[in-house]
C-alpha positions as CSV (number, residue, x, y, z in Angstrom):
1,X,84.6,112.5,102.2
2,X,81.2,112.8,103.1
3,X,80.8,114.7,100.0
4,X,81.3,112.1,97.5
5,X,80.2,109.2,100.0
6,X,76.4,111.0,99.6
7,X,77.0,111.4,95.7
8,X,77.6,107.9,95.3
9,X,75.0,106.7,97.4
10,X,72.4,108.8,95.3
11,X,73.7,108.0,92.2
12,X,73.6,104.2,93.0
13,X,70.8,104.0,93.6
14,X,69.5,105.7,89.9
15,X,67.6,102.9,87.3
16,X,67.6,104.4,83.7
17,X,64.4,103.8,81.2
18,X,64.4,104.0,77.8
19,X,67.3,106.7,77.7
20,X,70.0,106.0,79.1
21,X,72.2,107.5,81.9
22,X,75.6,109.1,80.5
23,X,78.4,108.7,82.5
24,X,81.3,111.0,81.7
25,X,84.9,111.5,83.8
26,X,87.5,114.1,82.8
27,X,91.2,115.2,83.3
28,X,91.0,118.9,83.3
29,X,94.9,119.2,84.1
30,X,95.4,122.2,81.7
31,X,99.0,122.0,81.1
32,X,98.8,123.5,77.8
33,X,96.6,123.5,74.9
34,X,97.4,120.2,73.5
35,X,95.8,118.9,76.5
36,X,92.7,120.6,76.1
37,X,92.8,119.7,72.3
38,X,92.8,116.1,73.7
39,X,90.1,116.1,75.8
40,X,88.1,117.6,72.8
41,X,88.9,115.4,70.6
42,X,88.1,112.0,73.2
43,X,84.5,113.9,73.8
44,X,83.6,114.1,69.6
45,X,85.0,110.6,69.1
46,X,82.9,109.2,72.2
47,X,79.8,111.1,71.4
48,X,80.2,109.3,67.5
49,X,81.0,105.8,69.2
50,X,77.9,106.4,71.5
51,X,75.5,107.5,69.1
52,X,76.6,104.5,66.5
53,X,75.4,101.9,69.2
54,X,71.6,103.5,69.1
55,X,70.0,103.1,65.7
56,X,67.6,105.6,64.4
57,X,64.3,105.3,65.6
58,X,65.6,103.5,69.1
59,X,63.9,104.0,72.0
60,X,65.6,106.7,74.0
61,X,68.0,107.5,71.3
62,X,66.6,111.4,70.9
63,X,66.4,112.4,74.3
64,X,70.1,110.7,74.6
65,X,70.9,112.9,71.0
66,X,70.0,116.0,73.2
67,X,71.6,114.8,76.9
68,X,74.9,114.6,74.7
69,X,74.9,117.7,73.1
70,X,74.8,119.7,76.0
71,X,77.5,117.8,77.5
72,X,78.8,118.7,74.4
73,X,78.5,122.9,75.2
74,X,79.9,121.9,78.5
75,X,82.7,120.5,78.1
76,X,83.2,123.3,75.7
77,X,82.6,125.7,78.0
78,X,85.4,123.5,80.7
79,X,87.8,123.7,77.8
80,X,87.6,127.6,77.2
81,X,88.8,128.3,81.1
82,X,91.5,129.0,82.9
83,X,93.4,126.5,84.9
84,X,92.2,125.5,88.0
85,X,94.3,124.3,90.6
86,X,91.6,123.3,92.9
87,X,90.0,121.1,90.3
88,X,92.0,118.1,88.5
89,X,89.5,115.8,87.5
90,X,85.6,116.4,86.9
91,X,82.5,113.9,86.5
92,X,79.2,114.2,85.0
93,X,76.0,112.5,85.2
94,X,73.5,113.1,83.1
95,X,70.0,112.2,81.6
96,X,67.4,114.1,80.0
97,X,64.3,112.3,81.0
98,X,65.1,111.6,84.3
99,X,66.3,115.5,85.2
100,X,69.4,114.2,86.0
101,X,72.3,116.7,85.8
102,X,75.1,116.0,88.4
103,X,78.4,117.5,88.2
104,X,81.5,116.5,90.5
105,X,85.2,118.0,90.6
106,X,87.9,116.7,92.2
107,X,91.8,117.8,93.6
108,X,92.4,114.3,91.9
109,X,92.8,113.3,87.9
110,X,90.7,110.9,86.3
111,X,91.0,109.2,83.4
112,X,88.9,110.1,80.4
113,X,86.0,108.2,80.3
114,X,82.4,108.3,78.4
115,X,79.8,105.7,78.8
116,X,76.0,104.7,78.6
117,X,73.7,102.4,80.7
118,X,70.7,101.9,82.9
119,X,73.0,103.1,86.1
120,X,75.8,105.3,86.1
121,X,79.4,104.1,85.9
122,X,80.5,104.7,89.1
123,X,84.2,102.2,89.6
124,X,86.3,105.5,89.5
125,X,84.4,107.4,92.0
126,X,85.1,104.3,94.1
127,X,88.8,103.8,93.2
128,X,89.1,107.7,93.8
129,X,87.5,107.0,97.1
130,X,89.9,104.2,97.7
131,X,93.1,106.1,97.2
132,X,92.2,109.4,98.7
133,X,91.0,108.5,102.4
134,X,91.1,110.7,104.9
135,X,94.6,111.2,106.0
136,X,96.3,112.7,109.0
137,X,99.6,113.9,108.6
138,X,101.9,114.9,111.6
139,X,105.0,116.8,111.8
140,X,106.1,116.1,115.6
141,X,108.7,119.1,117.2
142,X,110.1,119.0,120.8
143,X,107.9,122.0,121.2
144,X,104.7,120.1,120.2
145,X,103.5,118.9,116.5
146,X,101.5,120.3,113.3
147,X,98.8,118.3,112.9
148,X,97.0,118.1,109.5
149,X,93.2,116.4,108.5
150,X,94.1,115.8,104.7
151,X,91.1,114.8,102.2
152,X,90.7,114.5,98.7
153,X,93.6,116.8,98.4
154,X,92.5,119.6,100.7
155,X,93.5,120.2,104.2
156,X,90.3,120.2,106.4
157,X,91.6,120.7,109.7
158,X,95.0,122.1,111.0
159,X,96.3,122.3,113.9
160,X,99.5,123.8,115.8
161,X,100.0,122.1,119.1
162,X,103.1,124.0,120.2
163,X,104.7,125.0,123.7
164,X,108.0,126.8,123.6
165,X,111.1,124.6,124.9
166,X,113.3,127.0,127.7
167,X,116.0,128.5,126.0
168,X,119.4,126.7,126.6
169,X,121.3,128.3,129.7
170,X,118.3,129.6,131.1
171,X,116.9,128.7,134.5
172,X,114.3,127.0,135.4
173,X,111.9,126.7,137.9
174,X,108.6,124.7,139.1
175,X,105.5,127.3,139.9
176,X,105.8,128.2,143.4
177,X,109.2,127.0,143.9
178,X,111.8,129.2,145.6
179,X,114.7,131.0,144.1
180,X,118.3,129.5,145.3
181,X,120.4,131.6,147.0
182,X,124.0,132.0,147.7
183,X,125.7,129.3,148.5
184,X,122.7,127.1,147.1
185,X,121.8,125.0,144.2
186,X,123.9,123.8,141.7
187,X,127.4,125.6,141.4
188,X,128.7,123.5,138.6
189,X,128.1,125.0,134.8
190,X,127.3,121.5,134.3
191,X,124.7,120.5,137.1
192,X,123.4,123.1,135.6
193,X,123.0,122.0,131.7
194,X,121.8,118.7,132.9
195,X,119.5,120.0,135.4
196,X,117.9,122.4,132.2
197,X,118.6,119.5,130.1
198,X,116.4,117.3,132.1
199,X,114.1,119.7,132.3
200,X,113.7,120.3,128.3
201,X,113.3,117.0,128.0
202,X,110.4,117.1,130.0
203,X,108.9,119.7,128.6
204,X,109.3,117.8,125.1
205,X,107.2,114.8,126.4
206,X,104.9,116.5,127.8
207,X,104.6,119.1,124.5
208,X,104.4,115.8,122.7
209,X,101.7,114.4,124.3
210,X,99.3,117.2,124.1
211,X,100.0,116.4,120.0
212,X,99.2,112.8,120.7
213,X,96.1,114.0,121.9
214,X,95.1,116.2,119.5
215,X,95.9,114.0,116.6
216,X,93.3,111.4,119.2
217,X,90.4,113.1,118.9
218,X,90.7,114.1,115.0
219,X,91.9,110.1,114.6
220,X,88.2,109.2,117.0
221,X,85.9,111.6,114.2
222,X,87.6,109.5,111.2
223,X,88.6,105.8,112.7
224,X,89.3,104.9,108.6
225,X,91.9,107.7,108.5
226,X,95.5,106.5,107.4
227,X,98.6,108.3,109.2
228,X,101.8,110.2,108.0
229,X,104.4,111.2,110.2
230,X,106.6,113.9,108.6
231,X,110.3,114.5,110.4
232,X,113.4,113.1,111.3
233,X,113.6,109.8,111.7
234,X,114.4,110.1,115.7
235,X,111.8,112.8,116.3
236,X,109.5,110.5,115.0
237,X,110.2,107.1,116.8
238,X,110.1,109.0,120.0
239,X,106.6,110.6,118.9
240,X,105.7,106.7,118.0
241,X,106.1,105.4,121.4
242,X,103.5,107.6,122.6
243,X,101.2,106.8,120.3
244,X,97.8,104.6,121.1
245,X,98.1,101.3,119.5
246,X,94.9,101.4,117.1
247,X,96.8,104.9,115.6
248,X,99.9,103.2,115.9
249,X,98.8,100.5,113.6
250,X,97.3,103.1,110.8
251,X,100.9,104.7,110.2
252,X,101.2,104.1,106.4
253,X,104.1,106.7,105.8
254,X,107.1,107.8,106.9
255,X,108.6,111.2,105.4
256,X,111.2,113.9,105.9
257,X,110.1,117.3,106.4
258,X,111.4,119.6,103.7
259,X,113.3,123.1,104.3
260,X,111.3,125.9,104.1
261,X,108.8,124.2,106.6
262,X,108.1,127.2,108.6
263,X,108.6,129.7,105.6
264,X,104.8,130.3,105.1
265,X,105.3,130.4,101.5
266,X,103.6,127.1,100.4
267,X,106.3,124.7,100.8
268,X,104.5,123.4,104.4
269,X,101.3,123.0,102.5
270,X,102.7,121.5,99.4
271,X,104.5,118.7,101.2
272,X,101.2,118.1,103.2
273,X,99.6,117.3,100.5
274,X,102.9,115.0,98.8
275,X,102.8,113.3,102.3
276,X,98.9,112.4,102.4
277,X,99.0,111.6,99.0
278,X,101.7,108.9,99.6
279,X,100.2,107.9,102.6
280,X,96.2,107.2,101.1
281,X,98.3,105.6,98.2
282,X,100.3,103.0,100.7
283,X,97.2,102.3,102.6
284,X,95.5,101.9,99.8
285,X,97.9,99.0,98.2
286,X,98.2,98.0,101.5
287,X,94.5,97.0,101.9
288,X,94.0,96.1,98.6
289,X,96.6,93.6,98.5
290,X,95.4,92.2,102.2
291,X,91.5,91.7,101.4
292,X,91.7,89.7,98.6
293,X,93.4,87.0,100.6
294,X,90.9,87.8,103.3
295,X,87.7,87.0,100.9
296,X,89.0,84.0,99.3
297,X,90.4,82.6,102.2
298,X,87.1,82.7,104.9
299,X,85.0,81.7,101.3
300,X,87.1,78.3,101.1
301,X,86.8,78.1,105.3
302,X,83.2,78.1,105.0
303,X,82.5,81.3,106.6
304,X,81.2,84.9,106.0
305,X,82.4,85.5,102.1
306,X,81.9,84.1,98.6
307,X,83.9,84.3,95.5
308,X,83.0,84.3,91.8
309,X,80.6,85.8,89.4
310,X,76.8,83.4,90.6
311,X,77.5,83.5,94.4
312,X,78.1,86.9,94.8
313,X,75.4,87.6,92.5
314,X,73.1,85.9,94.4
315,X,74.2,87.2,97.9
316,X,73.6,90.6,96.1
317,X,70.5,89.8,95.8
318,X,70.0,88.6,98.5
319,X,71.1,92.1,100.3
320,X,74.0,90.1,102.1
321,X,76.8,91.8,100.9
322,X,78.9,93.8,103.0
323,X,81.9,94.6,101.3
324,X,82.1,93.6,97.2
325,X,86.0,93.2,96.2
326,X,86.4,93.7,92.5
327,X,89.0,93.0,89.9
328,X,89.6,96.3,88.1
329,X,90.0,93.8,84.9
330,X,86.6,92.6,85.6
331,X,84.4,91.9,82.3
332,X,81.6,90.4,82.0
333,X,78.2,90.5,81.0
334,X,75.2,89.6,83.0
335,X,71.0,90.2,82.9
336,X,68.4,92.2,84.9
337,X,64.8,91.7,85.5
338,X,62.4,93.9,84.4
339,X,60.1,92.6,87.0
340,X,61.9,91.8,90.4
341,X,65.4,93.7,90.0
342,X,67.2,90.7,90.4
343,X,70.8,90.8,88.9
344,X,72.4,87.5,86.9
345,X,75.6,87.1,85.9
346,X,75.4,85.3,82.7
347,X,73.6,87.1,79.7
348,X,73.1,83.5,78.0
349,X,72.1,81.6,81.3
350,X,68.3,82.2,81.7
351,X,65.7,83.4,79.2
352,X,63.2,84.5,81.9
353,X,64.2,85.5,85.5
354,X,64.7,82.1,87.9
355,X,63.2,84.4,90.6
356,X,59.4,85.5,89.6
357,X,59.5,84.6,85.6
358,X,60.3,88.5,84.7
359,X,61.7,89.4,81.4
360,X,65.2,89.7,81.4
361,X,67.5,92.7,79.7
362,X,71.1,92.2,78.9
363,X,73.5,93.9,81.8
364,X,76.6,95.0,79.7
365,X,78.7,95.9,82.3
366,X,78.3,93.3,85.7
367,X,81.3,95.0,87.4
368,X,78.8,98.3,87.1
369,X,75.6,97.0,87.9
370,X,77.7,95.0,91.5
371,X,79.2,98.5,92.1
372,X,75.8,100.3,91.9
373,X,73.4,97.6,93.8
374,X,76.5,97.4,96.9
375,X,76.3,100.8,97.2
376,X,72.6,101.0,97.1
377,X,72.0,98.7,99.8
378,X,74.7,100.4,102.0
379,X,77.7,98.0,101.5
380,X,80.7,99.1,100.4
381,X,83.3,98.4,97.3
382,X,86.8,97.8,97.1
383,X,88.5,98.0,93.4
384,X,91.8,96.1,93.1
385,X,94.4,95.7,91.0
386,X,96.4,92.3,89.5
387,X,95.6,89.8,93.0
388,X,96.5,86.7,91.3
389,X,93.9,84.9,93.7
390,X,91.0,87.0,93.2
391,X,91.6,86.0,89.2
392,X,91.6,82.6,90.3
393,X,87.5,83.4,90.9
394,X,87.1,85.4,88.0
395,X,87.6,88.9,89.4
396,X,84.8,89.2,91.8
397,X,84.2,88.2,95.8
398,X,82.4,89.7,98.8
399,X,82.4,89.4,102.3
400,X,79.0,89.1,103.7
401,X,77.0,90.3,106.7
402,X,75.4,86.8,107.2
403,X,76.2,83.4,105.1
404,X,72.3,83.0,104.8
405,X,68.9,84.9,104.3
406,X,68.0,83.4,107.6
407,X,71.1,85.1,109.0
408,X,72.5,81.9,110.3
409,X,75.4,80.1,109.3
410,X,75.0,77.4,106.7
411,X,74.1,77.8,102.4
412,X,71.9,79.6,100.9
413,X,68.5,76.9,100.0
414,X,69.0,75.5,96.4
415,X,65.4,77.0,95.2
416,X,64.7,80.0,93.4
417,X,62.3,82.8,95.1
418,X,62.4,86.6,93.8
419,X,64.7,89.0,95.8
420,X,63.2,89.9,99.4
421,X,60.3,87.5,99.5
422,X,59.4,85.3,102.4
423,X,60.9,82.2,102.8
424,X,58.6,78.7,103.0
């Protein structure tokens, strides 16, 4: 997490010149050698595409020539090796002129991808982001839980919190207490069982709150994590009532917990994995589907959010976004000012920038250019998929830290002044 949370944050805030920075994602799931042949043959076809949109003699275009053929030599070189089951999906960023040379592999596949701008392309880093948060998966036991940190499809942290139960039959007894006698105690075979019986069961709670609070203090380092409770479904409703409310609420996923748990030959860490992969991917649709509604509804209320293409271009601006929700449909193209920075969000709207009189250069891609300047000012981006509503507003809203550059409630003054300057 922190890994790629730092690589976008650098990258975001990258502004090409006259070349442009290359943006390249991979699947490197080498299944056989049809697949590599495919991801061979995407790379030549997007290096002609590429190349056809820069004319001889462009600005940029022969330091690009050279930044693409040694992508070229490297993918080549990704091709020629052996599977790796560590790495499922790889991303380059590259650009001769400005040193840049980034490479990124993920336990996740990506879908092939080639492309060319002023900033790099980062929507599937962030959709990557989205559906591989930090999970904790727990497999509660009478004699305690496993306890698992799961992130971008490696275990972090794992953790056995176990306490043998007393065996059945077996006596019992508190530290310090004495031993019965003759004549003493229990003499029924079954005062007996249900004196151990009771006693078991109290050993289970208290085993299973020592794995409540372990999976506390990994939940307290990573407050965003989603949870997956592996087991039967009455181990785990008994484990449930135990649980703190806040962790309570970030259950995403219930699963069964396969044979061959306690083999040690890979089934325990394979289902890990299945069950914080399902989980990221239900708290994932599960947020998607809820902020949406969120956004447009406190935009119509008035409040702390805008929706469609010129508000939230101007709270960019601004630096009043906190979180941008975008339509993973979104297309449009928008300007950028030479001068100022300042974003627009239609190409045909302005022929000099409304803020300081800059000259303007076509944006291609808006949905790339929000993703990069949220990032770059510390916000954060949610991609979504199909919200009926969000459509309704052209793909694109934001909540905001403050409805206003003054920071108090109320809309933003009708004139224009470049990005970050004073106020009258």
């Amino acid at each position: 997490m922190a890994e790629l949370d730092a690589a976008l944050a650098e990258l975001a805030r990258l502004r090409a010149g006259d070349e442009p920075i290359l943006s390249l994602y991979l699947d490197v799931r080498w299944t056989d050698e049809q697949q590599r042949e495919r991801v061979r043959l995407f790379v030549q076809e997007a290096v002609r595409r590429t190349l056809a949109r820069y004319p001889e003699g462009a600005p940029g275009r022969e330091a690009l020539q050279r930044t693409l053929s040694r992508m070229r030599e490297w993918v080549a070189g990704l091709t020629g090796q052996a599977r790796e089951a560590d790495r499922q999906g790889v991303a380059l960023f590259a650009c001769e002129s400005m040193g840049l040379w980034v490479e990124l592999g993920f336990a996740a596949p990506l879908e092939n991808a080639l492309s060319t701008d002023a900033v790099p392309h980062l929507k599937p880093l962030v959709r990557l982001a989205g559906e591989t948060m930090p999970v904790l998966v727990v497999a509660p036991a009478p004699e305690g839980a496993d306890v698992f940190s799961v992130r971008l499809g490696e275990i972090e942290v794992e953790e056995r919190v176990r306490q043998p139960l007393p065996r059945r039959g077996e006596p019992s007894f508190e530290p310090g207490a004495a031993r019965p006698v003759a004549g003493e105690g229990p003499t029924s075979r079954y005062e007996r069982s249900d004196k151990n019986q009771r006693h078991g069961e109290s050993v289970a709670r208290r085993n299973r709150r020592a794995a409540v609070a372990e999976l506390q203090a990994l939940f307290d380092r990573r407050p965003e994590s989603a949870v997956v409770l592996v087991g039967p479904a009455r181990a785990l409703a008994a484990f449930e009532r135990d649980l703190p409310e806040r962790i309570a609420a970030r259950v995403a996923a219930r699963v069964r917990r396969p044979r061959g748990w306690e083999a040690g030959d890979g089934t325990r860490r394979a289902a890990v994995l299945a069950a914080a992969a399902e989980g990221a991917r239900e708290a994932a649709r599960v947020r998607a589907g809820h902020l949406p509604d969120v956004v447009v509804g406190e935009a119509l209320r008035g409040g702390i959010a805008v929706v469609g293409p010129e508000d939230v271009v101007l709270a960019l601006n601004e630096k009043r976004v906190q979180v941008l929700v975008l339509d993973e449909q979104f297309r449009r193209a928008g300007w950028r000012c030479e001068n100022c920075d300042a974003l627009g969000a239609s190409a045909e709207a302005a022929e000099a920038c409304p803020w300081c009189g800059g000259e303007l250069h076509v944006v291609r891609d808006l949905g790339e250019a929000l993703v990069a300047r949220t990032l770059a000012v510390g916000g954060s981006v949610e991609v979504v998929a199909g919200d009926r509503r969000l459509r309704g507003y052209r793909g694109v809203g934001a909540l905001l830290r403050q409805t206003a550059p003054t920071g108090l409630r109320g809309a933003s003054p009708p004139w224009p002044t470049a990005p970050g300057a004073s106020r009258p």
